[in-house]
C-alpha positions as CSV (number, residue, x, y, z in Angstrom):
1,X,77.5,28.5,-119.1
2,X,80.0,29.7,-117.4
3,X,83.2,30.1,-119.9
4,X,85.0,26.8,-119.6
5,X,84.1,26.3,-116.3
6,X,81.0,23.3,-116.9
7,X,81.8,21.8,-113.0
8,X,83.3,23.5,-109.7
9,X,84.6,20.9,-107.0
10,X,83.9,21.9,-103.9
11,X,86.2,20.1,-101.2
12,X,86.6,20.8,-97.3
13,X,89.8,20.0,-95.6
14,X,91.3,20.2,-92.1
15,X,94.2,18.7,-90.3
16,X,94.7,15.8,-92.4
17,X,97.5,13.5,-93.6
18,X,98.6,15.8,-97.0
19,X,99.0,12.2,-99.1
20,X,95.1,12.3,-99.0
21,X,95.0,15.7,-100.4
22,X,97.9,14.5,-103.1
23,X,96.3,11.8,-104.4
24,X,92.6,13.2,-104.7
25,X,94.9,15.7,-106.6
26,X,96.4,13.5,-109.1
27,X,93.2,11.6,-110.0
28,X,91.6,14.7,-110.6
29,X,94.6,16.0,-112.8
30,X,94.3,12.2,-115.1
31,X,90.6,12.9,-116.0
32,X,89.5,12.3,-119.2
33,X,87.0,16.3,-119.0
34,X,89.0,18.8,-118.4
35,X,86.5,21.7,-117.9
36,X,86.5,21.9,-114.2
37,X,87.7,23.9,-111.3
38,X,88.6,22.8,-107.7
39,X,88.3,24.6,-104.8
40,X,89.9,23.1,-101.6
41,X,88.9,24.8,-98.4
42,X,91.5,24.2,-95.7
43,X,89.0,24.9,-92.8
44,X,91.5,25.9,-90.4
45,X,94.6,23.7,-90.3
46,X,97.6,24.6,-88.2
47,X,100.1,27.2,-90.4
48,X,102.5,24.5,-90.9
49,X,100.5,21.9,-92.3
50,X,98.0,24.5,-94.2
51,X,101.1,25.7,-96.0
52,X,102.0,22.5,-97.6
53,X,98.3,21.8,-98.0
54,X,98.8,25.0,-100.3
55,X,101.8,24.1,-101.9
56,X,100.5,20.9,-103.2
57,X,97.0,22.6,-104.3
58,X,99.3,25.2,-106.1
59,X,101.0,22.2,-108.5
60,X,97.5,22.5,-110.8
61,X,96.4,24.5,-112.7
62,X,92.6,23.6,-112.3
63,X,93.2,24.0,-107.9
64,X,92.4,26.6,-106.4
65,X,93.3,27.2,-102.6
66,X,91.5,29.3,-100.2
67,X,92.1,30.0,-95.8
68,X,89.2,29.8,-94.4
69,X,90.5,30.7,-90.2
70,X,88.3,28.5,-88.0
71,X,91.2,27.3,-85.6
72,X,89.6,26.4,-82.0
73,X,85.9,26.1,-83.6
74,X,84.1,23.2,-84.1
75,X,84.5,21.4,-87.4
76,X,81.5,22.8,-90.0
77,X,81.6,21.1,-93.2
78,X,78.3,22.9,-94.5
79,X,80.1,26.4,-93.4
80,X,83.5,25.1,-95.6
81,X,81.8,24.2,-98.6
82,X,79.1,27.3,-99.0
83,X,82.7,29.3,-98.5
84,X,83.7,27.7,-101.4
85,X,80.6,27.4,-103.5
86,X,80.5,31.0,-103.0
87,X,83.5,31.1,-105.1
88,X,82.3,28.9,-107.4
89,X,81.7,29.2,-111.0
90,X,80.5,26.5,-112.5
91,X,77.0,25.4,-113.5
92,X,77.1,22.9,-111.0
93,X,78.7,22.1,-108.0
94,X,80.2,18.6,-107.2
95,X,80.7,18.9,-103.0
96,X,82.9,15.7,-102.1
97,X,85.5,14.4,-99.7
98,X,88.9,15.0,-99.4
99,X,89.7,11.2,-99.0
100,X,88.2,9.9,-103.0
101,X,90.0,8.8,-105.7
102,X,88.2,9.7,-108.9
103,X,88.8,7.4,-111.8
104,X,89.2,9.0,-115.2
105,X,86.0,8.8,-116.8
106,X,84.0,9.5,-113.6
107,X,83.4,13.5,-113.9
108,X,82.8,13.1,-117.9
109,X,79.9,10.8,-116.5
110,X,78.8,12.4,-113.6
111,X,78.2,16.1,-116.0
112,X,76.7,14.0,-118.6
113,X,73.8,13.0,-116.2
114,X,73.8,16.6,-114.6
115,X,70.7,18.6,-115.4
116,X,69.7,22.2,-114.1
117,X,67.2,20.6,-112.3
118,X,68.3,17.1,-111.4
119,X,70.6,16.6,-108.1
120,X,72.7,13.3,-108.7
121,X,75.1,11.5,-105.9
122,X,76.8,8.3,-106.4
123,X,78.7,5.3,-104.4
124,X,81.8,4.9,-103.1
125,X,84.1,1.6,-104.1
126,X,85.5,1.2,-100.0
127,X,89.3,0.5,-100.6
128,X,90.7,-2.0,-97.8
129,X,93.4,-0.9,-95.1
130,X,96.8,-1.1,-96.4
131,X,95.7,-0.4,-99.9
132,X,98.9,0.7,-101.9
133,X,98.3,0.0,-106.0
134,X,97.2,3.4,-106.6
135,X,98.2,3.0,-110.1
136,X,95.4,0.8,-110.5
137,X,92.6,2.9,-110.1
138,X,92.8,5.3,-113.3
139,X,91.2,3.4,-115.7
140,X,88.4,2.7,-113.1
141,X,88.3,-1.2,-113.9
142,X,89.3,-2.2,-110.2
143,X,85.6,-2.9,-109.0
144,X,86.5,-5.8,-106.8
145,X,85.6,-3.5,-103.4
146,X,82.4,-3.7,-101.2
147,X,80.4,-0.3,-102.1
148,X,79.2,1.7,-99.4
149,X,75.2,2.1,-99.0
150,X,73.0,3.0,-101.4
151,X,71.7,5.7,-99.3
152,X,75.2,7.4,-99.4
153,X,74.7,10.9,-100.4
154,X,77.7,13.7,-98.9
155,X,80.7,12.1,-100.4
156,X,79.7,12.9,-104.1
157,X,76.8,15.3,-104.4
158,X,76.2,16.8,-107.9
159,X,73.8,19.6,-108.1
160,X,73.0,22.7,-110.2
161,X,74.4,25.7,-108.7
162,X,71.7,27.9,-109.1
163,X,69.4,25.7,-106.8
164,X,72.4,25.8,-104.3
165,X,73.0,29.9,-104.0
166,X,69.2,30.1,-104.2
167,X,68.8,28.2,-101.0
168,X,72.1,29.7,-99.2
169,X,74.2,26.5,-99.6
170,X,74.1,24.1,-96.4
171,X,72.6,24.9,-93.3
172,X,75.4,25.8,-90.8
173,X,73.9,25.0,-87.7
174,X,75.0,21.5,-88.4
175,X,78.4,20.9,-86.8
176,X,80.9,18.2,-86.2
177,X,79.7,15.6,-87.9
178,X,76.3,14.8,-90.2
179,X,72.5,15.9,-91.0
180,X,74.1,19.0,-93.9
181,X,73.6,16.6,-96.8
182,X,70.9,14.7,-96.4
183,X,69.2,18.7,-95.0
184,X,70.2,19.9,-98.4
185,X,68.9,17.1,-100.2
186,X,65.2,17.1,-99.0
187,X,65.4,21.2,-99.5
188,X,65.9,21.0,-103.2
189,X,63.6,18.2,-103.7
190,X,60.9,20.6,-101.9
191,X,62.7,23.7,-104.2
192,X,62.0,21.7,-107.1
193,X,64.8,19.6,-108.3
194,X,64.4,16.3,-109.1
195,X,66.8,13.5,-107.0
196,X,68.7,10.5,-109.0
197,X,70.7,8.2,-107.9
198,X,72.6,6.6,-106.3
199,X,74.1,5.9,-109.8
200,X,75.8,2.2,-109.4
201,X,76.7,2.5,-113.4
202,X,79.3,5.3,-112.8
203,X,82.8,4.8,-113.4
204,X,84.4,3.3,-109.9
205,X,85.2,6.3,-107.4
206,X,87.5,4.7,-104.7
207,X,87.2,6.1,-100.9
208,X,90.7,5.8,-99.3
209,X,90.3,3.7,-96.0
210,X,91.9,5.7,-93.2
211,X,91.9,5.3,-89.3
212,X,88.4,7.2,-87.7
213,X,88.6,11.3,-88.3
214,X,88.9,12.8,-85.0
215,X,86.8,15.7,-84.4
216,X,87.0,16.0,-80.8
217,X,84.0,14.6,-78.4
218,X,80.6,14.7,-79.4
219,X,78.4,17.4,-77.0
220,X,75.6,15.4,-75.4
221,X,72.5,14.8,-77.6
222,X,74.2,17.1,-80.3
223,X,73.1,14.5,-83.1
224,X,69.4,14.3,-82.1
225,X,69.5,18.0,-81.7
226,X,70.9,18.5,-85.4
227,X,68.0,16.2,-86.4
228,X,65.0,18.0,-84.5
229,X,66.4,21.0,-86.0
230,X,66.4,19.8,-89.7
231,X,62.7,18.1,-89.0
232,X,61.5,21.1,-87.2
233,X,62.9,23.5,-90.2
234,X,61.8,21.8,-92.8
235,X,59.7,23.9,-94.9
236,X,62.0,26.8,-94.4
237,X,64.4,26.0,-97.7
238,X,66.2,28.8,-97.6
239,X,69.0,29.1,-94.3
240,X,71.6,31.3,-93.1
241,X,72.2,34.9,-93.3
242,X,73.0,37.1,-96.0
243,X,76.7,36.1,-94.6
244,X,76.6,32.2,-95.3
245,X,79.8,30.9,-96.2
246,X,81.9,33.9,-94.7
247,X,85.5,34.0,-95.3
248,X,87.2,34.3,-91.5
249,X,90.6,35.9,-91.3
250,X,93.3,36.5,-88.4
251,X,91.5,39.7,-87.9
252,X,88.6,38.2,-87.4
253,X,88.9,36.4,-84.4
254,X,89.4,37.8,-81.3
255,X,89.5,35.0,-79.6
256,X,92.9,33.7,-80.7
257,X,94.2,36.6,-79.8
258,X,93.5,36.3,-75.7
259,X,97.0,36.5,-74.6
260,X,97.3,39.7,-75.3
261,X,94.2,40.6,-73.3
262,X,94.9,38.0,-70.0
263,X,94.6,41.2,-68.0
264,X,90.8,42.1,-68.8
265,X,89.7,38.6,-69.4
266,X,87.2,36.7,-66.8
267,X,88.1,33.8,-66.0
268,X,86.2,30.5,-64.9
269,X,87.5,27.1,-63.6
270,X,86.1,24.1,-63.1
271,X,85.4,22.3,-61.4
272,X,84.7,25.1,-58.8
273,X,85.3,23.3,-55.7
274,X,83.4,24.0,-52.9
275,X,85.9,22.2,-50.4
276,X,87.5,21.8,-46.8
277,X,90.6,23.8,-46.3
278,X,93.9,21.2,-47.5
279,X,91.2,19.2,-48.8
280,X,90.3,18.2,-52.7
281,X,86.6,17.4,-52.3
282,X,84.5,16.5,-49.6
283,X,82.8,13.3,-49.6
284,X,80.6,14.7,-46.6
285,X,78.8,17.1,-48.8
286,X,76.9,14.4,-51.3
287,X,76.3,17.0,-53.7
288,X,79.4,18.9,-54.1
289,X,79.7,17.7,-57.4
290,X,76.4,18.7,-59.1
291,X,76.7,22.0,-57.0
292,X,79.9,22.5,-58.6
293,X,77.9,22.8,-62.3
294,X,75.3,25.1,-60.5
295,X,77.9,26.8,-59.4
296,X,79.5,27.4,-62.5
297,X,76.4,28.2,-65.0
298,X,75.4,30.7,-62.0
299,X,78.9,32.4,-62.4
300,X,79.4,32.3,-66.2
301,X,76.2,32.2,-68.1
302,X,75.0,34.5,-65.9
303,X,77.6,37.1,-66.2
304,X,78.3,36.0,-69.7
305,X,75.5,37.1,-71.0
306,X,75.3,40.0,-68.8
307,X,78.8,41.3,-69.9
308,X,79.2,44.2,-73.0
309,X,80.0,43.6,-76.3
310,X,83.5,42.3,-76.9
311,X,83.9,41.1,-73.4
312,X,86.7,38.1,-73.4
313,X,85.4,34.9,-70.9
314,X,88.5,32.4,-71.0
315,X,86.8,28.3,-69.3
316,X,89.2,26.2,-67.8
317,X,87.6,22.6,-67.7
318,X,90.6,21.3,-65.6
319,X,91.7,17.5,-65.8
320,X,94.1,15.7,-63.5
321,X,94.1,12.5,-62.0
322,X,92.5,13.5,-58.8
323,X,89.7,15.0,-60.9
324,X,89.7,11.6,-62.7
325,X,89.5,9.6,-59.5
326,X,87.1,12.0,-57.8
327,X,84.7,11.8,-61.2
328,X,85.4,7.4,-61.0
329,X,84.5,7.8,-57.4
330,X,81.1,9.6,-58.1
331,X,80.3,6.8,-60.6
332,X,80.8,3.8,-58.3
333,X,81.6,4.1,-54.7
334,X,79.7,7.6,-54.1
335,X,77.0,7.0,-56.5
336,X,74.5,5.7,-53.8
337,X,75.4,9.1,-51.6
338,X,75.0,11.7,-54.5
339,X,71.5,12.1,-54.6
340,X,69.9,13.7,-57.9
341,X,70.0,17.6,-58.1
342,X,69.1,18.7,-61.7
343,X,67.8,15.3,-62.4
344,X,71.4,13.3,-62.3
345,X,73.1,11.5,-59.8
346,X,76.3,12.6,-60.0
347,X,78.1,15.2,-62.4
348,X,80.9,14.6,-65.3
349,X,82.5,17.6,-64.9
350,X,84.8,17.5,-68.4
351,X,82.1,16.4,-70.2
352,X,79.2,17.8,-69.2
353,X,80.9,21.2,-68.5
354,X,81.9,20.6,-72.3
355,X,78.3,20.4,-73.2
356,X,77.1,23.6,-71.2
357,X,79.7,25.4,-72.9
358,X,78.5,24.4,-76.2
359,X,75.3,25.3,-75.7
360,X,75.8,29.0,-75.2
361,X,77.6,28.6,-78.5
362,X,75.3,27.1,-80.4
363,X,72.3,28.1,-78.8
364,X,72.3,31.8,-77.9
365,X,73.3,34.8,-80.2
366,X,75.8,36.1,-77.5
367,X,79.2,34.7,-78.7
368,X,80.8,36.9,-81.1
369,X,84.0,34.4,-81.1
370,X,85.1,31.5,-79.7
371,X,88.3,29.2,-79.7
372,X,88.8,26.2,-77.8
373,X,92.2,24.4,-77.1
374,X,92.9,20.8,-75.7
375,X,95.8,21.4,-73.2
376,X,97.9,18.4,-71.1
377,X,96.0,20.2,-68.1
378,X,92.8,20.2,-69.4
379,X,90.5,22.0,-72.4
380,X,90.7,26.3,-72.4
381,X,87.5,27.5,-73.9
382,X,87.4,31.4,-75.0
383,X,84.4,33.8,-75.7
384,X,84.2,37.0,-76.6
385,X,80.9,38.5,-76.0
386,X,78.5,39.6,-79.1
């Protein structure tokens, strides 16, 4: 035991509407057990928003609010909630979405199934769009909602917290979206603890219907990439370093702080044209386009990972409507003239310079730091150099 503290709820948040946060609030605060913390990690909203995010946390006494200074990295739900868990300190750890609705009984049920060695998760009552008798929901007797699939496990995963700092938490490799629970859930299964659920008898918890979570654009074969990484790692239950879950600050991150160092940054652009004076692109070199990436990997990888420690890199990806029309013209009416050079016909230079950027992220242990911004002009991408 840990004092009063029998369950610590673990919840990641970033850049959301703040009536989400409020109402997960308020169910919480109506619940019929009382001996149980929260911990909302605000992984890297803006300063305006995170400061009401923090004033509403701050209204209970059983919140708890922590910064967690990500801005310009990918969204990492596994890194938000081992920030928390490490926190934590109760005896087990209920990691959930920012978006449920908890009815009253539905904790006092969930800890009287918990075991030290059991891991428990639960389905989710789907409320419709334009959903507005929240006052409904307390007493948990509304069950008149389609439930989400059995096989549901992120949204409401119960399990001892022992087993989780044992294993390091989630494995942070996985990014944007998917792969950390259902990682987590065959690790402690292999660890030892026994998996029930998904526990249909529980008290209703609602999921609040909003509009798709944007999380910015999906890099290339990231998802089967997350998933031959959880297959390939699979015996290896315990991940991350003895940093997992590392609280980021200001000071921290170098690479928000570039425009102070413009004058000894290198900088990149593409696409790199390759181009007749007074002249965009020229359609009478076929392979401009796929040059253009060669082009730019020779340039920055190569002197990226060349450069010394703390080195700043700042990536334009530029967009425009001539880069629009030059990348729709490679698509149709050029296609048949671009012939293949590194196995495609023609090159998507946003996207595909995009995905060679994340891959030195992700991929190589030479970024220290990194930030990226969506501008009207394009997408900025900094590195700082390990």
């Amino acid at each position: 035991m840990n004092g009063e503290i029998r369950l610590s709820i673990l919840v990641a948040f970033r850049g959301r509407e703040l009536v989400r946060a409020e109402r997960f609030l308020a169910a919480l605060a109506g619940q019929s057990r009382t001996d149980f913390e929260v911990i909302l990690l605000d992984y890297g909203s803006e300063p305006d928003l995170a400061g009401r995010v923090q004033r509403a946390v701050e209204t209970h006494g059983f919140a708890r609010y922590v910064y967690n200074d990500t801005r310009g990295m990918a969204w990492n739900r596994a890194h938000a909630l081992n920030s928390a868990a490490r926190l934590s300190r109760g005896d087990y750890l209920l990691c959930t979405d920012i978006d449920l609705v908890y009815s009253r009984d539905a904790l006092r049920d969930l800890l009287a199934a918990a075991s030290p060695e059991r891991a428990i998760h639960g389905q989710l009552h789907l409320l419709p769009k334009g959903f507005a008798a929240w006052d409904e929901l307390a007493d948990g007797t509304r069950r008149d909602f389609p439930l989400s699939r059995p096989g549901t496990i992120g949204a409401v995963q119960l399990v001892p917290r022992d087993f989780f700092l044992r294993l390091r938490g989630f494995d942070e490799f996985f990014r944007i979206w998917g792969v950390e629970d259902y990682d987590l859930r065959r690790r402690l299964e292999k660890a030892g603890v026994e998996r029930a659920g998904p526990m249909p008898e529980l008290p209703p918890i609602y999921h609040q219907w909003h509009p798709k979570s944007a999380t910015g654009p999906t890099p290339t074969g990231w998802i089967e990439t997350m998933n031959l990484h959880a297959a390939m790692r699979a015996n290896e239950l315990v991940r991350n370093g003895e940093d997992w879950g590392r609280l980021l600050t200001a000071a921290d991150r170098p690479a928000l702080r570039v425009d102070s160092s413009t004058a000894v940054a290198r900088r990149h652009t593409l696409p790199c044209w390759r181009s007749q004076p007074g002249r965009m692109f020229s359609p009478s070199q076929p392979d401009v386009a796929a040059w253009a990436k060669v082009t730019f990997i020779r340039d920055f990888v190569e002197g990226f990972a060349t450069a010394k420690s703390g080195a700043i890199f700042v990536c334009d990806i530029a967009s425009s409507p001539k880069i629009r029309l030059w990348e729709l013209l490679s698509r149709t009416l050029l296609r048949h003239r671009c012939p293949p050079v590194g196995g495609r016909r023609f090159f998507r230079y946003r996207t595909e310079a995009r995905d060679i950027l994340w891959q030195v992220i992700v991929s190589t242990p030479l970024v220290a730091d990194y930030a990226v911004e969506d501008r009207p002009d394009g997408t900025r991408t900094v590195l700082v150099r390990k």
